[in-house]
N, C-alpha and C positions, 0 to 999 in steps of 0.2 A: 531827580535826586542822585540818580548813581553817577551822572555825567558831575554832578558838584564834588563828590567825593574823587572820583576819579582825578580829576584836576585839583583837588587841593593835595591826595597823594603825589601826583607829579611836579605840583610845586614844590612839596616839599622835601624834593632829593636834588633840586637844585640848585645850588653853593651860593649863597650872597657873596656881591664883589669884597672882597678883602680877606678872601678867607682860606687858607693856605689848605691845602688836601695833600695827603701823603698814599701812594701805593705803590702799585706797579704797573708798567706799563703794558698791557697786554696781546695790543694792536696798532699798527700804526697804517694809519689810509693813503700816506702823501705825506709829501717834505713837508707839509705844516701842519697835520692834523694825527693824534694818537685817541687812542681810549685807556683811561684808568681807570684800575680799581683800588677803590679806596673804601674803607671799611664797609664792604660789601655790596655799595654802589658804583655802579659801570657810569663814568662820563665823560662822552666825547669831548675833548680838549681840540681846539684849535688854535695855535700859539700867535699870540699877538703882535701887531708890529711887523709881521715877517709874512711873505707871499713865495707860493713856489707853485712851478708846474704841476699838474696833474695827471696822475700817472699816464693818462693817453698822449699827452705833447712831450714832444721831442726833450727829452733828458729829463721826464720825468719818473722815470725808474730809478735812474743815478738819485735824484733828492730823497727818493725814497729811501732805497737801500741806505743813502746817509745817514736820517734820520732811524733807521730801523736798526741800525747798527749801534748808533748813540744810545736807542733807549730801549729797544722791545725787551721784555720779560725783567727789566732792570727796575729799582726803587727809583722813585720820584716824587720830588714834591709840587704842585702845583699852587702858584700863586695868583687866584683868581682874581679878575678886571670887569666880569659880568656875560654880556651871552651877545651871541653873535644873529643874526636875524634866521637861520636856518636853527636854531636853538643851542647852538653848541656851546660850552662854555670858553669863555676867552678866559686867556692865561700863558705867565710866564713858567718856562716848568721846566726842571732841572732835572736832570738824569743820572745818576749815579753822580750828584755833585757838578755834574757838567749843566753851563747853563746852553740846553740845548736853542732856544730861539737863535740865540747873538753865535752859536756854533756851527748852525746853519750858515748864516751868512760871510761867517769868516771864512766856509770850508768853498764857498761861493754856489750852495748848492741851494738858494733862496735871495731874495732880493728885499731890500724894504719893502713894506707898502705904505707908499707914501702921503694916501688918503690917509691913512688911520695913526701912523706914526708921528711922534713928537716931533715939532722941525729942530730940536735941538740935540735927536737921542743918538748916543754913541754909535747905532749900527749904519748910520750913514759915511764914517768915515771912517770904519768894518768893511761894507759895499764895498768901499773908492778903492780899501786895500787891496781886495780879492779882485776887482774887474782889474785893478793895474799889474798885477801878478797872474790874471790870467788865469783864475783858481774857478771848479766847476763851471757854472755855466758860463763865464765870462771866457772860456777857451776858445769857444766858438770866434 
């Protein structure tokens, strides 16, 4: 019985896809993944569409500090898409107004990912700008 309760608690802090979440940003792991808080629930956000290093491989501190720059301690609103298999919440999610996903990857400090991404979505020809200017990762 407690294991039934336990789990319909944890279900129920979990955002159905479509449903925008507004906080702050509090934490952020990696050029693609943050935690917010938003009205009193903490949830890991991992930003959709978009792929970056992890802080142990090469240049992935630079994504970090990117993204850590664009959002930590700042208002956000989260535009949820559903959950990713590690449980995180997927989602597009703005930062002080900045849409950080598509800000990553123009700053070249993330890449599409191309499994997951629309084959028709702006950030592919975002990508082509930054790797042809040579912007974050693509300097290499």
């Amino acid at each position: 019985m407690r294991r039934i309760v336990l789990a319909a608690l944890l279900l129920s802090t979990l955002p159905a896809a479509g449903v925008e979440l507004h906080g702050i940003v509090t934490e952020v792991q990696d050029g693609d993944s943050v935690t917010l808080l938003a009205a009193g629930t903490s949830y890991k956000i991992r930003l959709v569409d978009i792929d970056a290093p992890e802080l142990a491989q090469p240049r992935g501190k630079d994504s970090w500090a990117s993204l850590s720059g664009m959002c930590k301690s700042k208002p956000a609103a989260a535009h949820t898409i559903g959950e990713d298999r590690f449980g995180r919440t997927l989602a597009r999610i703005k930062c002080a107004g900045v849409d950080a996903n598509t800000e990553q990857v123009r700053r070249g400090w993330a890449w599409v990912f191309t499994r997951y991404a629309p084959q028709d979505s702006p950030l592919f020809a975002i990508q082509e700008d930054a790797r042809r200017a040579r912007r974050g990762l693509w300097a290499d």
